[in-house]
C-alpha positions as CSV (number, residue, x, y, z in Angstrom):
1,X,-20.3,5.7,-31.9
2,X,-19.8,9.3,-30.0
3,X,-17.6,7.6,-27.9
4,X,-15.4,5.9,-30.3
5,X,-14.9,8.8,-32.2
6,X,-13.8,11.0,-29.1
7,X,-11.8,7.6,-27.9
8,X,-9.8,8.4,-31.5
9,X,-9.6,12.0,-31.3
10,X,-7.7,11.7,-28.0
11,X,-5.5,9.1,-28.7
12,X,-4.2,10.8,-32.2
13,X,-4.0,14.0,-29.7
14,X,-2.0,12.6,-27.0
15,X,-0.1,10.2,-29.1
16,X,1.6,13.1,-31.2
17,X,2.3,14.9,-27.9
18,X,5.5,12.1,-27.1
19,X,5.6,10.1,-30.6
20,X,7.9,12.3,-32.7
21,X,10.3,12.9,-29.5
22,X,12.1,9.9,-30.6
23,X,12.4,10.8,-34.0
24,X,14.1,14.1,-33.1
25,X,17.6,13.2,-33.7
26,X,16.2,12.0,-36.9
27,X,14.3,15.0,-37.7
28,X,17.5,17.5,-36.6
29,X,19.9,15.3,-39.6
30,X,17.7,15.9,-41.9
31,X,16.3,19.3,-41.7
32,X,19.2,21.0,-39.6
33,X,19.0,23.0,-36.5
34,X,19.7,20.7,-34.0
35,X,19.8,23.7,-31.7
36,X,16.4,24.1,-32.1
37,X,15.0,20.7,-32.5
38,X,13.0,20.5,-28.8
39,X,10.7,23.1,-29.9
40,X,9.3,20.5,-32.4
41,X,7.9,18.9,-28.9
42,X,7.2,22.2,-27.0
43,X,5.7,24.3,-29.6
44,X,2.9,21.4,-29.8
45,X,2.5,21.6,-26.5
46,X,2.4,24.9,-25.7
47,X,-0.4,25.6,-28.2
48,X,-2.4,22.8,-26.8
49,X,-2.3,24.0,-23.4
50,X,-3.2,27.7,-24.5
51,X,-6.4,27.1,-26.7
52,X,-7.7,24.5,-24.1
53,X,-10.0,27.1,-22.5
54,X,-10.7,28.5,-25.9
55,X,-12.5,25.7,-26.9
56,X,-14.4,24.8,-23.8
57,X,-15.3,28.7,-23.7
58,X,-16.3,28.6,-27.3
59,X,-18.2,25.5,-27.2
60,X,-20.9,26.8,-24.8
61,X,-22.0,29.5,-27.1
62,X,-21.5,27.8,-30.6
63,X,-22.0,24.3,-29.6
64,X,-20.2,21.4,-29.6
65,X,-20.0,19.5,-32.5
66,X,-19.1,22.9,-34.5
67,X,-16.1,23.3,-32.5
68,X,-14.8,19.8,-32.4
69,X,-15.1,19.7,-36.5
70,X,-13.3,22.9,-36.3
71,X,-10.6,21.2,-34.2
72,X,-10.0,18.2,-36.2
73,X,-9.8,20.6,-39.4
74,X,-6.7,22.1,-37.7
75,X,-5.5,19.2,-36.3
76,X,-5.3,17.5,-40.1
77,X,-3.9,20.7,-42.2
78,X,-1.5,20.6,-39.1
79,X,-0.7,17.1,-39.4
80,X,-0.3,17.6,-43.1
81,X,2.2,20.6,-42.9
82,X,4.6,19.0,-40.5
83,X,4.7,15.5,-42.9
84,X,5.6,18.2,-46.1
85,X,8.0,20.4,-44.1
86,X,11.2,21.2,-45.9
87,X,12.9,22.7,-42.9
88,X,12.4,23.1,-39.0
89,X,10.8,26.7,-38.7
90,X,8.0,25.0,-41.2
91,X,7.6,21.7,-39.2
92,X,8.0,23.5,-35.8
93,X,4.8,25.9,-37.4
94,X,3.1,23.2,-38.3
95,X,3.3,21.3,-35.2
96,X,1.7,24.8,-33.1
97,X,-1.3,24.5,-35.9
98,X,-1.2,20.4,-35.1
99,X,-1.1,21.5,-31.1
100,X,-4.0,24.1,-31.6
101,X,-6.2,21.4,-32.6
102,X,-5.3,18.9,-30.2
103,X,-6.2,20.9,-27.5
104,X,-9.8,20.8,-28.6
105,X,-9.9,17.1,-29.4
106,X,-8.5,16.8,-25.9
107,X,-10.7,18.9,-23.7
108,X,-14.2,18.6,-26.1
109,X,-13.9,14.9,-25.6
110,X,-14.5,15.4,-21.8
111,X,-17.4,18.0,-22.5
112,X,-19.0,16.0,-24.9
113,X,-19.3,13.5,-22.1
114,X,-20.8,16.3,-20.0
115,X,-23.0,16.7,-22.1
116,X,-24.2,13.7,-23.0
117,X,-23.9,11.4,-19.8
118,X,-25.0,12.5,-16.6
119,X,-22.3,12.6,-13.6
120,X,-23.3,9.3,-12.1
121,X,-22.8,7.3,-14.5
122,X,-19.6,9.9,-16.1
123,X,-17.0,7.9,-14.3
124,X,-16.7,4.6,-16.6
125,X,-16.5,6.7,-19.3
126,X,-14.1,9.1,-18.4
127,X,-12.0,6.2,-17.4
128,X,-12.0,5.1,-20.9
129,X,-10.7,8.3,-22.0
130,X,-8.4,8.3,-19.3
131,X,-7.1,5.3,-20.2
132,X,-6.6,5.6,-23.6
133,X,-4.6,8.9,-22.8
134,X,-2.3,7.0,-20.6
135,X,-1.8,4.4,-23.4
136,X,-1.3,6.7,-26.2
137,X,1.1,8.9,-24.2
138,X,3.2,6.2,-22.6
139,X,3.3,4.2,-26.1
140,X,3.9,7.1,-28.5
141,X,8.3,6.9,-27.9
142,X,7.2,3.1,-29.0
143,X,5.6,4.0,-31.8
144,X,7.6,6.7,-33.0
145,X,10.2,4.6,-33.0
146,X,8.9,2.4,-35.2
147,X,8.8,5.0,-37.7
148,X,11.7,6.0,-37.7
149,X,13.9,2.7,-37.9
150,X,11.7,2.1,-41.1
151,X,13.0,5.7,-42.3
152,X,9.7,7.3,-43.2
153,X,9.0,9.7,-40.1
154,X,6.8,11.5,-41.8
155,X,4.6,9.0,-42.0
156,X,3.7,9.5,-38.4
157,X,1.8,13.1,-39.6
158,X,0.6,11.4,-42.6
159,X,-1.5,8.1,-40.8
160,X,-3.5,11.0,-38.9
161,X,-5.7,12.6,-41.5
162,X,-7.5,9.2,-42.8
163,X,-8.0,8.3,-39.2
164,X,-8.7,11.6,-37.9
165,X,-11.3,12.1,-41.4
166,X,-12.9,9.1,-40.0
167,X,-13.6,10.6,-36.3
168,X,-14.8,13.6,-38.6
169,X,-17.5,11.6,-40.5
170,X,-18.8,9.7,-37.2
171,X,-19.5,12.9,-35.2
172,X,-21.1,14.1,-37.8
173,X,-23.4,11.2,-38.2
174,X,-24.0,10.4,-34.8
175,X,-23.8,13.5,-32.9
176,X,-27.2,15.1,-32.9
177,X,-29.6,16.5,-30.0
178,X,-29.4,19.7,-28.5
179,X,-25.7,19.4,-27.6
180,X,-24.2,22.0,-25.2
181,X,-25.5,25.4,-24.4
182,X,-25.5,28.1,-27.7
183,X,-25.4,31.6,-26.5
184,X,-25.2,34.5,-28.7
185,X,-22.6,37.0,-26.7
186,X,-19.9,39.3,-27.8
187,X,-16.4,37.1,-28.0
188,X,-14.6,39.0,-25.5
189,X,-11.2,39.7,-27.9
190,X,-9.7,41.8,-25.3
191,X,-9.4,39.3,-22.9
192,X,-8.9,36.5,-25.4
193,X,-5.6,38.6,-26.3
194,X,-4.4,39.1,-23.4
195,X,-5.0,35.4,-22.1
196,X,-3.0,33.7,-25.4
197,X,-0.2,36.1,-25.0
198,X,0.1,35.9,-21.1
199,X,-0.8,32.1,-20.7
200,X,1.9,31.3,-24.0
201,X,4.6,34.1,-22.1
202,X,4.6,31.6,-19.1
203,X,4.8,28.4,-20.8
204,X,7.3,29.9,-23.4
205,X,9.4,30.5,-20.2
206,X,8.8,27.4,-18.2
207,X,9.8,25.4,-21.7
208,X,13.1,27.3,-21.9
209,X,13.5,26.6,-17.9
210,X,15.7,23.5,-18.8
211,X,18.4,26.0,-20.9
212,X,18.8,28.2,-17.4
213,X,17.2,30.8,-15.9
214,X,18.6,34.0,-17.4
215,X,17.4,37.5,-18.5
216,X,15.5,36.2,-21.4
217,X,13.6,33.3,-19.2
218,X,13.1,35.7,-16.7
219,X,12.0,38.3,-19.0
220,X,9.1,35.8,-20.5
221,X,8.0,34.8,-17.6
222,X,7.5,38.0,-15.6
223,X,5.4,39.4,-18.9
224,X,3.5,36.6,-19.1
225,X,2.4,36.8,-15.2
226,X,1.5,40.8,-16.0
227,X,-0.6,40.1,-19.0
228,X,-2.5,37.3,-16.8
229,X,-2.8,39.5,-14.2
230,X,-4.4,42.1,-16.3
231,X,-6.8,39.3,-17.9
232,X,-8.1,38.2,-14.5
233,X,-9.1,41.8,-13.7
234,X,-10.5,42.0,-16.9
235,X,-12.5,39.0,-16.9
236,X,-14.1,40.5,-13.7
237,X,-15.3,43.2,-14.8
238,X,-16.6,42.5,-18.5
239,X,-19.9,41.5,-19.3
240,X,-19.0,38.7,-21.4
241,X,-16.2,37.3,-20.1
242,X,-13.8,34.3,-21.7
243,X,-13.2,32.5,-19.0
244,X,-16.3,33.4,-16.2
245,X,-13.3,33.6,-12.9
246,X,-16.4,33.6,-10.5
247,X,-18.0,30.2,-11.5
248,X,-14.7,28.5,-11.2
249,X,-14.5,30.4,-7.9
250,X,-17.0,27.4,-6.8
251,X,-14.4,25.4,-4.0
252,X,-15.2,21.6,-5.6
253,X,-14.2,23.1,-8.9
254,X,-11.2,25.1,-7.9
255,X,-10.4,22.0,-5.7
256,X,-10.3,19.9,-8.5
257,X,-8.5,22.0,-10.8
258,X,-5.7,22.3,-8.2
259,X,-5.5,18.6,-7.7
260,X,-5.5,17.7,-11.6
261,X,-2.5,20.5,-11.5
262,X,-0.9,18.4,-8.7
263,X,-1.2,14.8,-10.0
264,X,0.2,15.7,-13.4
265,X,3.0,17.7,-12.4
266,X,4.1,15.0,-9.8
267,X,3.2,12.1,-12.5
268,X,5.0,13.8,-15.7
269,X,7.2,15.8,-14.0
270,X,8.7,12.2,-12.7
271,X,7.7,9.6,-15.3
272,X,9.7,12.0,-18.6
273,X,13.2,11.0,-16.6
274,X,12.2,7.3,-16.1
275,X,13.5,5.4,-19.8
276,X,16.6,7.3,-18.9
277,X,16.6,6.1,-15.3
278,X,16.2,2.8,-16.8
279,X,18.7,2.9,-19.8
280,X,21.4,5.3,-18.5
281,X,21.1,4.3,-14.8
282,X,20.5,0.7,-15.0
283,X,21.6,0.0,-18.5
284,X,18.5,-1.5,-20.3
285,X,17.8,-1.1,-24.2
286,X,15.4,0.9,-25.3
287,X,12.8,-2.3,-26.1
288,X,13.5,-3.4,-22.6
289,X,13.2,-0.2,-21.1
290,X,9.8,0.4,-22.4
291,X,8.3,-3.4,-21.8
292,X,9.5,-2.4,-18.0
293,X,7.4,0.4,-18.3
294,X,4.1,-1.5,-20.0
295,X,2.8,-2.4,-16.4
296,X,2.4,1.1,-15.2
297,X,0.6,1.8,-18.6
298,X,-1.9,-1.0,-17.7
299,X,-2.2,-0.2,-14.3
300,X,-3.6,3.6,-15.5
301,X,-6.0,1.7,-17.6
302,X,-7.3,-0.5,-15.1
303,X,-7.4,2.2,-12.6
304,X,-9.6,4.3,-14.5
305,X,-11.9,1.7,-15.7
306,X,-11.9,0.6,-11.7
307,X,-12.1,4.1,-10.4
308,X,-15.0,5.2,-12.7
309,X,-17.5,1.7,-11.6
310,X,-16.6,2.5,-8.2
311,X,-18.2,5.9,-9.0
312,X,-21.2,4.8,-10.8
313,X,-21.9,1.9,-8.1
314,X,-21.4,4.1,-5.3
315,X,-22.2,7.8,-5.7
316,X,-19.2,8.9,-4.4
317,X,-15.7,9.9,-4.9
318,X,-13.9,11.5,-2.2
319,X,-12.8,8.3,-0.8
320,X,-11.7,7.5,-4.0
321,X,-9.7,10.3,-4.5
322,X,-7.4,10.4,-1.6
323,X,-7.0,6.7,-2.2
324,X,-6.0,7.1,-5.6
325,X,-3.4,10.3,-4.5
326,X,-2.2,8.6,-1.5
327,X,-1.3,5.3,-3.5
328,X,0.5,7.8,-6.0
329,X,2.8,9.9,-3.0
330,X,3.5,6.1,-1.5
331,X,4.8,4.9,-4.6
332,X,6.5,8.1,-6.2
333,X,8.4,7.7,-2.4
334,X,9.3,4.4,-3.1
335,X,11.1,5.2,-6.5
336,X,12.8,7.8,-5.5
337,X,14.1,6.4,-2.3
338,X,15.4,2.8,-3.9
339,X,19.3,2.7,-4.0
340,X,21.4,2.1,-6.8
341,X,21.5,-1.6,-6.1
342,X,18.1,-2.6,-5.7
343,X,16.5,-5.0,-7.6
344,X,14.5,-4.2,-10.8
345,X,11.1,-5.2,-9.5
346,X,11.0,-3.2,-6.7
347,X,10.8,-0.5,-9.4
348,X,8.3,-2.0,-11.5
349,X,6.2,-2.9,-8.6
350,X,6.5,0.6,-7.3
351,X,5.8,2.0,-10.8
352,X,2.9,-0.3,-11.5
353,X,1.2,1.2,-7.6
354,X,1.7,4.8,-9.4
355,X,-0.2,3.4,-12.4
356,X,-3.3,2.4,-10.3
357,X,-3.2,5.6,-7.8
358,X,-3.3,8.0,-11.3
359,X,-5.7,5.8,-13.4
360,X,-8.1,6.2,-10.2
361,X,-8.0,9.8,-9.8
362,X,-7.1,11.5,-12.5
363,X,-10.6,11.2,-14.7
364,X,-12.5,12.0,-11.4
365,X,-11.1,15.3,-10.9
366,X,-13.3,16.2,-14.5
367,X,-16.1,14.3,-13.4
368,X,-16.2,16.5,-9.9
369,X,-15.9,19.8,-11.2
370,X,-18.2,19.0,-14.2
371,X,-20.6,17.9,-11.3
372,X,-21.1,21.4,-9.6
373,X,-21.2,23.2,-12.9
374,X,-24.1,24.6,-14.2
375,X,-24.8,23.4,-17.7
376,X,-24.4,26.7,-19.2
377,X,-20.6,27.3,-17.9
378,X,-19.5,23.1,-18.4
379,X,-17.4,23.7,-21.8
380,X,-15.2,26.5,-19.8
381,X,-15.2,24.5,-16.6
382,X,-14.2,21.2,-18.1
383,X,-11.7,22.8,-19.9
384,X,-10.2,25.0,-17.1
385,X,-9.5,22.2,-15.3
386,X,-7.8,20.4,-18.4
387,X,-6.0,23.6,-18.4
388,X,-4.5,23.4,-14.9
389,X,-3.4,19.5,-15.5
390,X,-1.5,20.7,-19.4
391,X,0.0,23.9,-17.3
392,X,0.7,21.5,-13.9
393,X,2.9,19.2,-17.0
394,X,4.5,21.7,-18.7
395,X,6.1,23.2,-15.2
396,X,6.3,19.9,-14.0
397,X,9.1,18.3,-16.6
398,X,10.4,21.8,-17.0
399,X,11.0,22.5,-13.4
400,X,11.8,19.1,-12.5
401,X,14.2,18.7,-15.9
402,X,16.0,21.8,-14.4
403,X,16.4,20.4,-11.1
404,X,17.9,17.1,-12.9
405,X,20.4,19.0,-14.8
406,X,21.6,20.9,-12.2
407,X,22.7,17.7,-10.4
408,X,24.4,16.4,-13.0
409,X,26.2,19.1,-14.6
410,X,27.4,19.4,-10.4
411,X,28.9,16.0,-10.3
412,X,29.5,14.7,-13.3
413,X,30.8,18.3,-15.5
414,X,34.6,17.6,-14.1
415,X,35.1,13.9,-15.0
416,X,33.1,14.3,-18.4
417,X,35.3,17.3,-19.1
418,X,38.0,15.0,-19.2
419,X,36.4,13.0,-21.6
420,X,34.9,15.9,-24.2
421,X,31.6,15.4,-22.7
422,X,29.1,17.4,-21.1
423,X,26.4,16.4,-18.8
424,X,23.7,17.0,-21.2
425,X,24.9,14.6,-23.9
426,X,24.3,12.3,-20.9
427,X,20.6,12.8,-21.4
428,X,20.3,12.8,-24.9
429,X,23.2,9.6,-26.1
430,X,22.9,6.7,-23.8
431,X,23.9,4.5,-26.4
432,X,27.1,6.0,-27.1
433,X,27.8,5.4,-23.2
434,X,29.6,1.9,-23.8
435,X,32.1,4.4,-25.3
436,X,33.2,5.8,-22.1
437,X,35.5,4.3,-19.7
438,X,34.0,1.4,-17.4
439,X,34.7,3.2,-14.2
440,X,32.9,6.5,-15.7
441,X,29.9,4.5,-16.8
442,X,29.7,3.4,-13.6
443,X,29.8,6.7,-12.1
444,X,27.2,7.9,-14.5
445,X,24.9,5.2,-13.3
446,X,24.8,6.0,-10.2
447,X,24.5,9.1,-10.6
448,X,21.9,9.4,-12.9
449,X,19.6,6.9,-10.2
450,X,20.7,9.2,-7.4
451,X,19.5,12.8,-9.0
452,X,16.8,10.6,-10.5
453,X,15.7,9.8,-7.3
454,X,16.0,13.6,-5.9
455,X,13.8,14.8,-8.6
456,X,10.8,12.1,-8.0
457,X,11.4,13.0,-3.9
458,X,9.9,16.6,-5.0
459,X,7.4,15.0,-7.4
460,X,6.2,12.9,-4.3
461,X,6.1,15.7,-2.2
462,X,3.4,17.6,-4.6
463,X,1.6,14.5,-4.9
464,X,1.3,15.1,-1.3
465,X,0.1,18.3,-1.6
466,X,-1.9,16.9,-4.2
467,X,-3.3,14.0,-1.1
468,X,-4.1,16.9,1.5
469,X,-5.9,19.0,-1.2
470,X,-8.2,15.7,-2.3
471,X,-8.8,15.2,2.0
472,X,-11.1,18.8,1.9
473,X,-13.2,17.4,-0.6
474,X,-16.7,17.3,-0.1
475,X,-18.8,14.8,-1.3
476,X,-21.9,16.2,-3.3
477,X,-24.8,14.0,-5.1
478,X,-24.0,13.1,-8.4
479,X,-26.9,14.2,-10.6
480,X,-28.8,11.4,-12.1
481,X,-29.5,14.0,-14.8
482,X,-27.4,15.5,-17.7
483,X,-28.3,19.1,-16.6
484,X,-28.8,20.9,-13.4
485,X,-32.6,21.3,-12.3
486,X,-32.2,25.0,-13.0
487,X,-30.5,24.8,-16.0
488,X,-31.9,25.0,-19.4
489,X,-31.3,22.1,-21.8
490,X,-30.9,25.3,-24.9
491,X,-31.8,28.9,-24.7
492,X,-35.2,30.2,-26.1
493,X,-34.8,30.6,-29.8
494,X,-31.7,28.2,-30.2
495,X,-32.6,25.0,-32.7
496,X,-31.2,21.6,-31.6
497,X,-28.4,20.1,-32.7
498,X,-25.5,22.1,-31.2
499,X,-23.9,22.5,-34.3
């Protein structure tokens, strides 16, 4: 019952994080400011990433089930707000409540787990939650679209709160037992302060990345790396400390937090630019675009499922890990080195190869850090490394979207000029492409599969990075036990029941 009820919680969190970006020409018609429309996408995502540490830091000193209440709560008022906002500043502060709480349905799920399954047999499970991640992301344009060609978008807010109530009542109901570590310390505000403000500077400027690098960008950026700066030496010399910088100093955790960064910036930073690959560059619908797309979806599913038996039968996972990252640098190669001519399923085949190689490594990059983590410091570790794979996303699709637009507005701003476009409008209207001149479609085409192709050539070549990171892992015993032999199950004093 635990385990459906996390299962929920992360698929209504990852679902909202793509879901409403097909209703935002929608949303921008109705409510105005079409100028600011993205940040309906990148507010939610930017306040997700941020409170992910909070959480897991959190978490070990009130417990768990407190926290992940706490987090549905704001993930329902949040959901509610943006389905009765009247304009965009209200929807857009609505979806940074919705965000706030989806980072702890996110990240709690995986501690929960932590908590409640011990590391050898941790790998089926966090396959499931892998999997529905991968399912939920990769189907929310789907569903969102659904939505919106019925005309009620808000309805995509609104379905949340029953479902998300329900996931309330079940983990109140079923999850009992001394659940995480409850320490009474000092919340350390100081550094909490100075890590939201820094960690939301950088992904403020990242976000705005796509727009061009100017004073303002530049400007965000450079703060936000000061503040950081300034939390890290904080952190190291308080007492009580948010995030504990010396326990994630341990090598198997900072090697897996580097390689969770690595496979999500090379798989989002490449897969956000493949439904225009396939309907700008090769001139598929949207339906088709996104069936050719369902293979790589199952692929992550099976690959999780696959990678977490292989775990649990086995013991290990090093092998399993620069398997998984090797199969995704071969097939992110592959995509971006096919020509503008070749056939459709080489892409698919490729695609589906990607699908495998992150379904099998991605949940085991949780399952190894959580493995050398004492119980006390799991919440902050699991959700460190959470962290690195949200902040390895958000630079991935905004350093990579950058990249993209730069090649276009290069080749195609002359001959679009011509025509009152802009290389942008590219992007965001492929429909209205069979307005456009044949030979100019066809220059668009191939165009967009060439700088296509450059972009997933860089995301390959930090997958590889990614690949020769996962080669210095060592392999250490996976505790038959929940909890660490010198590790406490709750502190002297504390009653059961993590609440």
């Amino acid at each position: 019952m635990v385990l459906a009820a996390l299962l929920v919680g992360v698929f209504l969190a990852a679902v909202d994080q793509t879901a409403v970006a097909s209703a935002l020409p929608t949303i921008a018609g109705e409510l105005g400011g079409l100028d600011q429309v993205a940040w309906v996408v990148a507010t939610y995502l930017l306040t997700q990433t941020v409170s992910t540490p909070l959480y897991g830091r959190l978490s070990d000193m009130y417990g768990r089930r407190r926290l992940y209440l706490f987090a549905i709560t704001i993930f329902v008022f949040g959901s509610a707000g943006a389905a009765l906002a009247v304009d965009l500043p209200q929807l857009i502060a609505a979806r940074a409540v919705q965000g706030a709480g989806a980072g702890g349905l996110i990240s709690l799920a995986q501690v929960v787990l932590g908590d409640l399954i011990p590391p050898r047999e941790r790998g089926r499970y966090s396959g499931w939650l892998g999997g529905v991640f991968a399912v939920a992301s990769l189907g929310g344009p789907l569903l969102g679209g659904v939505f919106v060609d019925a005309g009620i978008w808000r309805a995509m807010f609104l379905v949340n709160i029953p479902v998300a109530l329900v996931a309330a009542l079940v983990i109140v109901r079923a999850l009992r037992g001394p659940i995480g570590i409850r320490r009474r310390v000092p919340i350390d505000y100081l550094g909490t302060g100075l890590f939201v403000i820094g960690a939301g500077s950088v992904l403020l400027g990242l976000s705005s990345l796509r727009s061009g690098f100017g004073a303002p960008t530049a400007g965000t950026l450079v703060g936000g790396l000061v503040l950081l700066t300034l939390f890290a030496v904080h952190e190291l010399r308080t007492p009580h400390p948010l995030l504990p910088l010396r326990s994630l100093a341990d090598r198997t955790i900072v090697t897996s937090a580097v390689l969770s960064f690595a496979t999500i910036f090379a798989m989002l930073g490449s897969l956000t630019f493949l439904p225009i690959y396939l309907q700008v560059g090769h001139g598929f619908s949207a339906t088709v675009a996104g069936l050719l797309l369902v293979p790589q979806a199952v692929a992550v599913v099976a690959g999780n499922i696959m990678g977490g038996r292989l775990v649990t039968r086995t013991g290990r996972y090093r092998t399993i890990c620069v398997t998984g990252s090797a199969m995704v640098t071969a097939a992110l190669v592959v995509i971006g080195l096919l020509p503008p001519g070749a056939p459709i399923w080489l892409f698919v085949a490729a695609q589906t190869v990607l699908g495998l190689g992150i379904g099998t490594v991605s949940p085991l990059q949780i399952v190894v850090a959580q493995n050398a983590a004492v119980a006390s410091e799991m919440g902050v570790v699991t959700a460190s490394v959470i962290f690195f794979r949200s902040v390895g996303g958000t630079l991935g699709v905004a350093v990579l979207g950058t990249v993209l637009a730069a090649g276009l507005h290069t080749v195609l701003v002359a001959p679009l000029a011509a025509v009152g476009w802009t290389p942008d409008r590219v992007l965001g209207s492929p429909a209205q492409l069979a307005s456009l001149p044949a030979e100019l479609q066809a220059r668009i085409s191939e165009t967009i599969i060439t700088e296509i192709g450059h972009i997933v050539l860089i995301a390959a070549a930090v997958a590889a990075v990614g690949l020769l990171i996962s080669l210095s892992i060592i392999d250490r015993p996976l505790r038959e036990s929940v909890h660490s032999p010198d590790d406490p199950v709750t502190q002297p004093g504390t009653p059961p029941g993590g609440a």
